[in-house]
C-alpha positions as a Python dict, from the first residue, in 0.01 Angstrom:
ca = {
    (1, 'X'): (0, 0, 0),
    (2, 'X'): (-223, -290, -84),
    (3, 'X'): (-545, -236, -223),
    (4, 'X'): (-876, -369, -79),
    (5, 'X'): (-1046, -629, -267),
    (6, 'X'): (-1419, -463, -259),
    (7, 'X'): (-1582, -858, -299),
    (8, 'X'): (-1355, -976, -34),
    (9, 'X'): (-1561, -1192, 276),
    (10, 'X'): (-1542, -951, 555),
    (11, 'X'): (-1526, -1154, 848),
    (12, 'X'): (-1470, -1476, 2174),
    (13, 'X'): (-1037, -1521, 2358),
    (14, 'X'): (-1054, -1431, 2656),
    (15, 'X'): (-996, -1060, 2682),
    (16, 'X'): (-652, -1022, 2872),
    (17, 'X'): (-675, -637, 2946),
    (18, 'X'): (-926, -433, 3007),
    (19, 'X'): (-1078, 67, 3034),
    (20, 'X'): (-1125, 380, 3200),
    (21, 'X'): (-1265, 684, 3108),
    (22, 'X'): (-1093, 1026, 3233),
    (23, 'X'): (-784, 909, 3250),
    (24, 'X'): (-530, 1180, 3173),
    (25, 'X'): (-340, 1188, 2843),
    (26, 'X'): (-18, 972, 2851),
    (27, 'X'): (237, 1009, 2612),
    (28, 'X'): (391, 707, 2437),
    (29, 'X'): (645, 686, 2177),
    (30, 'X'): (524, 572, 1829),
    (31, 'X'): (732, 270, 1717),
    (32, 'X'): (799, 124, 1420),
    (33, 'X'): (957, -228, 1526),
    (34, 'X'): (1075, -333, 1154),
    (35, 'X'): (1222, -120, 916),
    (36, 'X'): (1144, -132, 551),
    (37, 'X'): (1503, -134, 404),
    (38, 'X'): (1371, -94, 41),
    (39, 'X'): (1149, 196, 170),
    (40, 'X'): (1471, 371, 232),
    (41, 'X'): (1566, 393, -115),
    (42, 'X'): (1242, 426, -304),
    (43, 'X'): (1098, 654, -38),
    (44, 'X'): (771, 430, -40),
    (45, 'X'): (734, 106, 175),
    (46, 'X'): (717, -211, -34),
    (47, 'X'): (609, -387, 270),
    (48, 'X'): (241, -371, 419),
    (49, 'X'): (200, -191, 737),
    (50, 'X'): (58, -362, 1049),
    (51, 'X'): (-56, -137, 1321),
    (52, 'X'): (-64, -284, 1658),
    (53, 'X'): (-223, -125, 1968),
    (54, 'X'): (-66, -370, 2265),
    (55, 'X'): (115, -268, 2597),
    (56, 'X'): (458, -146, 2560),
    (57, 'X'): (508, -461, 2789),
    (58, 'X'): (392, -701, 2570),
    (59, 'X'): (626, -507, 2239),
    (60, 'X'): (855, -882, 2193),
    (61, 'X'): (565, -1021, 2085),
    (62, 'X'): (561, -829, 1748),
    (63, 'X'): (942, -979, 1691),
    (64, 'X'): (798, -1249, 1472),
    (65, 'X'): (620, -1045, 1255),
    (66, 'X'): (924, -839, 1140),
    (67, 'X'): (1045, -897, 803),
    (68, 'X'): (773, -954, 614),
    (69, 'X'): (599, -676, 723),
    (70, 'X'): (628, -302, 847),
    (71, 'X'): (527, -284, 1234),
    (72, 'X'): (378, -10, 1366),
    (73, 'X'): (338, -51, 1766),
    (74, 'X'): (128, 261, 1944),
    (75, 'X'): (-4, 100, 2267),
    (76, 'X'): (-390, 229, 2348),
    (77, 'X'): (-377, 73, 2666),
    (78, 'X'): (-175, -14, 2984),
    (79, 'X'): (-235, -127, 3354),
    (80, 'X'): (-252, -58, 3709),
    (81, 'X'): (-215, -270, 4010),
    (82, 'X'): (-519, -282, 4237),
    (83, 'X'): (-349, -299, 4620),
    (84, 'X'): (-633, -487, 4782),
    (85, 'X'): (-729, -689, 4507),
    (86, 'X'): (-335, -830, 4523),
    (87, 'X'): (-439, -869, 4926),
    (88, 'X'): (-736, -1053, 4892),
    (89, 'X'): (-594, -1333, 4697),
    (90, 'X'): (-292, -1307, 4939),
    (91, 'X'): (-546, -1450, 5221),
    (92, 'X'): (-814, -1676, 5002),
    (93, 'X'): (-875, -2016, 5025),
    (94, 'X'): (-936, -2135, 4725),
    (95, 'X'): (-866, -2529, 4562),
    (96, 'X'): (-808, -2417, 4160),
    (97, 'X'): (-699, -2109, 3961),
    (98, 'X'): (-757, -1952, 3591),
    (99, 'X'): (-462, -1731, 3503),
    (100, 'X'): (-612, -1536, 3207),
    (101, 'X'): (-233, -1349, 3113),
    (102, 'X'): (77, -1268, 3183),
    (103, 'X'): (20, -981, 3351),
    (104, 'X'): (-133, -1175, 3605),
    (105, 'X'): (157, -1395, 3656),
    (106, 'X'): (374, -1124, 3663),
    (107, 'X'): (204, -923, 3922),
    (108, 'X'): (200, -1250, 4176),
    (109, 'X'): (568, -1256, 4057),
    (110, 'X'): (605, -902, 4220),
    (111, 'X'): (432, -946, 4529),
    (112, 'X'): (566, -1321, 4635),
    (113, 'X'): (288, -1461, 4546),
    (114, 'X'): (319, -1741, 4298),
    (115, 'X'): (384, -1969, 4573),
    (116, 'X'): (1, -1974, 4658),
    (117, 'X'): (-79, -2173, 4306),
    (118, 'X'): (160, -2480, 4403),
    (119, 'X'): (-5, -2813, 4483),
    (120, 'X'): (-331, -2626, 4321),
    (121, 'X'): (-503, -2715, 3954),
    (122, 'X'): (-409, -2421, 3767),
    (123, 'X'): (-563, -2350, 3436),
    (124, 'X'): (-335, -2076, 3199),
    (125, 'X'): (-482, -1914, 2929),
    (126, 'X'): (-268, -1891, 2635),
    (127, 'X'): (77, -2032, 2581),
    (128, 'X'): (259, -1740, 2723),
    (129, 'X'): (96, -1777, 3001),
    (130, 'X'): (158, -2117, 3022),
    (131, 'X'): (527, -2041, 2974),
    (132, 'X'): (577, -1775, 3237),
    (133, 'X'): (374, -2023, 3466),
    (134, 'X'): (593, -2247, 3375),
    (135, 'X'): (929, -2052, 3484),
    (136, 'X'): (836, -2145, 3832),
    (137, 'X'): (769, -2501, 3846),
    (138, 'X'): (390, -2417, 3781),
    (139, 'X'): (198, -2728, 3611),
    (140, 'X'): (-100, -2591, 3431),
    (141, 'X'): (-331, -2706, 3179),
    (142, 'X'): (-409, -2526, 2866),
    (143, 'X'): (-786, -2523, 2712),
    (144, 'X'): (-820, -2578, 2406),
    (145, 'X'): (-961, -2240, 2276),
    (146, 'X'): (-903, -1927, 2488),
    (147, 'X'): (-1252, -1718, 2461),
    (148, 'X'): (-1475, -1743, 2773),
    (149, 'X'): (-1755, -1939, 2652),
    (150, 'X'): (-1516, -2209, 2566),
    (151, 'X'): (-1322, -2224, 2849),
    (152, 'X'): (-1684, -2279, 3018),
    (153, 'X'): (-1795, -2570, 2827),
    (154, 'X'): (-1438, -2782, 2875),
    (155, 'X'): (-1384, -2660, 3243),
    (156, 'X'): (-1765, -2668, 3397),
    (157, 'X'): (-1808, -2931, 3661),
    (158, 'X'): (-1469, -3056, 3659),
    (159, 'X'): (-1333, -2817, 3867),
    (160, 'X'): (-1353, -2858, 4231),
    (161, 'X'): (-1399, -2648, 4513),
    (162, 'X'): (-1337, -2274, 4468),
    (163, 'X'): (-1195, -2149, 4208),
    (164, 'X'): (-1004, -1834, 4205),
    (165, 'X'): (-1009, -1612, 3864),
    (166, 'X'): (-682, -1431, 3860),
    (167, 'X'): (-758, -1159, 3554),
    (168, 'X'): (-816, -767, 3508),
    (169, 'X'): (-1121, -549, 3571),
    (170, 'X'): (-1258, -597, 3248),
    (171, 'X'): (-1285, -966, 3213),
    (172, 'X'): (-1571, -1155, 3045),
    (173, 'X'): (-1812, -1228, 3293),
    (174, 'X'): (-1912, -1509, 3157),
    (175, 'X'): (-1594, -1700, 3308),
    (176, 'X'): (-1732, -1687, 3629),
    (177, 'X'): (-1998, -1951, 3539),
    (178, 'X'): (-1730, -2208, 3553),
    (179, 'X'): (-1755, -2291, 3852),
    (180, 'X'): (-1755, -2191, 4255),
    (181, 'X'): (-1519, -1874, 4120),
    (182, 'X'): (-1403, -1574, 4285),
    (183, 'X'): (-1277, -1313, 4099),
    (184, 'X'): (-963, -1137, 4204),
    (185, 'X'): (-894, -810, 3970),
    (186, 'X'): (-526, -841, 4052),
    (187, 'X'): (-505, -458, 3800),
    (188, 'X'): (-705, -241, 3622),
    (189, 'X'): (-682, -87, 3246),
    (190, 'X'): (-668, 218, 3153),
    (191, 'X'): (-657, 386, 2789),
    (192, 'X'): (-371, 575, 2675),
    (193, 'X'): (-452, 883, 2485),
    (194, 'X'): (-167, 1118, 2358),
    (195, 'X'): (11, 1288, 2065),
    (196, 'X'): (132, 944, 1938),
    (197, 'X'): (-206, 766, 1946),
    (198, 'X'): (-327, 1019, 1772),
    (199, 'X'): (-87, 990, 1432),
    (200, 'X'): (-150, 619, 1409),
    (201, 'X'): (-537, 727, 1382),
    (202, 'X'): (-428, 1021, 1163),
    (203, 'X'): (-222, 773, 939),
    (204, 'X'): (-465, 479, 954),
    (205, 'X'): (-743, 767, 855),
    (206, 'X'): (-537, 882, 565),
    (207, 'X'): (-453, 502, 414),
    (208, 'X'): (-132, 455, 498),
    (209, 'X'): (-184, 162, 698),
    (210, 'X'): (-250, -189, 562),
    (211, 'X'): (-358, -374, 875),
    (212, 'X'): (-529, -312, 1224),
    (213, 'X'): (-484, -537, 1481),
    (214, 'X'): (-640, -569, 1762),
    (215, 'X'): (-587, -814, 2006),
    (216, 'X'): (-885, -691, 2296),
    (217, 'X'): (-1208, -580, 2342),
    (218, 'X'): (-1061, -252, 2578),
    (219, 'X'): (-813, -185, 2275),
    (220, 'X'): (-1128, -140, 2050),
    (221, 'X'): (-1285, 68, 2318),
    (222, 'X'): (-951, 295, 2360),
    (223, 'X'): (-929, 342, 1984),
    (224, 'X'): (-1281, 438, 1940),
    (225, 'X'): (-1249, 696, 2238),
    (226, 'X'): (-988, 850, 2086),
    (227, 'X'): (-1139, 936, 1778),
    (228, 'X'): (-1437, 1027, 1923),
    (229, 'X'): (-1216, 1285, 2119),
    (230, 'X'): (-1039, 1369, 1775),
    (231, 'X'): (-1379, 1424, 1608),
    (232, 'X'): (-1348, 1145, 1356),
    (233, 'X'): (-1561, 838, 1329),
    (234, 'X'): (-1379, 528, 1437),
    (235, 'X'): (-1595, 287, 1185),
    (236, 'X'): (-1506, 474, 862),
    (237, 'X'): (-1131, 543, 982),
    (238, 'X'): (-1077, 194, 962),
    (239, 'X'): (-1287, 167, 661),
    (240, 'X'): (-924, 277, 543),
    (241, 'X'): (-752, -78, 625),
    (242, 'X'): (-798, -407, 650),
    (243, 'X'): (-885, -527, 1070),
    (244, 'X'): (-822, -783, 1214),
    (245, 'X'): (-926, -925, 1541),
    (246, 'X'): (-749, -1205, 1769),
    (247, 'X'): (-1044, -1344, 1870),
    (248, 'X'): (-1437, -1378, 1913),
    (249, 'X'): (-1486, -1168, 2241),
    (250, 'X'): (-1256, -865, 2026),
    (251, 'X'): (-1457, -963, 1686),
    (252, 'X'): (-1820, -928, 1829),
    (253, 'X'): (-1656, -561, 1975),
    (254, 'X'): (-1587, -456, 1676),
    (255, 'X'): (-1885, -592, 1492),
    (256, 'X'): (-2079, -364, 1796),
    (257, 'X'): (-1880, -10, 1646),
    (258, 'X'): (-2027, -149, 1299),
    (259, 'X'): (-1666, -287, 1228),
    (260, 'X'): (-1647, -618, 1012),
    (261, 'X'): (-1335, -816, 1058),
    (262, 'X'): (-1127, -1102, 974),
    (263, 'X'): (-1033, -1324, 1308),
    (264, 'X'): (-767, -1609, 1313),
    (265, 'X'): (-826, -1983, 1338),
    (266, 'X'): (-621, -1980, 1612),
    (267, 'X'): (-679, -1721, 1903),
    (268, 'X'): (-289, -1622, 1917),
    (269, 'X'): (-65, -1441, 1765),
    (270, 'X'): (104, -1722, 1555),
    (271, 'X'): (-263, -1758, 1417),
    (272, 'X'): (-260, -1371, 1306),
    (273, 'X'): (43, -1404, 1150),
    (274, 'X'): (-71, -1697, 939),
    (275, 'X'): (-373, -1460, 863),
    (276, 'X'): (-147, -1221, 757),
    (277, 'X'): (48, -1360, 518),
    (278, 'X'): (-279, -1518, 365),
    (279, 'X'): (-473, -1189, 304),
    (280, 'X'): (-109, -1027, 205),
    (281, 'X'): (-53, -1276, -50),
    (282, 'X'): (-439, -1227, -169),
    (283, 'X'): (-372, -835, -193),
}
């Protein structure tokens, strides 16, 4: 385990997923992605332990963390399509479109409905998004930063006509001031609470996780549910670890539950890993 440097600087995206309250317990296996093979002969991990809390969708995009460190993957949240929503967009009018993930793209995948964004300005946020865009002859332009309030300042006034937002039901609503927007909450979030959420807290609680990652503000919100429900205190659990978040609108979340965390340079997942290493090699 590494140890916390106590004078260490403790240190928005735009939120891809978003939660619901009284959703019923789901049950997802606990993965560890990347085995420590020296952990199997000393019986202790010589590796630091990253816990991430994405979709068990989204579980390739841990691949290029393995090796240097231990992944942990317990996904807090998942999705559900919302019928009408899918519908609406299948009718609107509409002259540009934000894709704010890949769920998104997937879900017009499903329904026959990538079609719509041809001949259209399309703006993807994040690369992934880009790329799975991409798969179907989609041009799209990537902003420069990914949180809400940046997308605003490159995007405002230089898109014309309306604009359909293509996102969950927890997006920032600040996007919508880009423009003549309608939203279109193609799926909903919902947390995932069960027996294996609960170890990764229990674990995290009792120090035997180096890193927190979380990548959403609706992750933060699922994980401090949870322990609510478990009787702990989410802010002095992961007193336990170091946190990171992926960007500002998932930093200022946890800065709300009295969290303080480091945040990448760069809003993606290359930029965490970069983060990684540095505070790894810092111990």
């Amino acid at each position: 385990m590494l140890e916390r440097n106590p004078s260490e600087p403790e240190v928005s995206e735009v939120d891809k997923v978003g939660g619901v309250n009284g959703v019923d317990d789901v049950r997802v296996d606990y993965a560890v992605v990347s085995k420590d093979e020296g952990a199997e002969k000393t019986g202790k991990s010589t590796k630091p332990r990253v816990a991430f809390f994405r979709p068990e969708s989204r579980r390739d995009e841990l691949s290029r963390f393995e090796g240097e460190f231990d992944v942990l993957h317990v996904p807090f949240i998942g999705t559900a399509e919302d019928g009408e929503e899918i519908e609406r967009f299948r009718k609107a009018e509409f002259s540009s479109a934000i894709v704010t993930s890949v769920t998104a793209v997937e879900i017009l995948e499903k329904h026959g409905l990538i079609g719509r964004l041809r001949d259209k300005r399309v703006i993807a946020i994040g690369n992934k998004t880009a790329e799975k865009l991409g798969e179907h002859g989609i041009e799209c332009e990537v902003p420069e930063k990914f949180d809400s309030k940046s997308i605003v300042e490159e995007f405002k006034g230089k898109l014309e006509g309306k604009v359909a937002l293509l996102r969950s039901d927890r997006g920032d609503p600040m996007l919508l001031e880009v423009g003549d927007a309608d939203e279109f909450r193609l799926y909903r979030i919902v947390f995932l609470h069960g027996r294996e959420q609960e170890r990764i807290i229990e674990e995290i609680a009792g120090g035997k996780v180096d890193f927190a990652v979380f990548s959403s503000r609706m992750m933060v919100r699922s994980f401090f549910s949870l322990c609510e429900k478990m009787g702990l205190d989410g802010r002095e659990v992961l007193g336990n670890c170091r946190v990171i978040a992926i960007g500002p609108p998932t930093k200022s979340e946890l800065e709300r539950m009295g969290v303080k965390c480091h945040m990448p340079d760069e809003y993606t997942f290359d930029g965490i890993l970069r983060l990684l290493k540095r505070l790894a090699g810092s111990g």
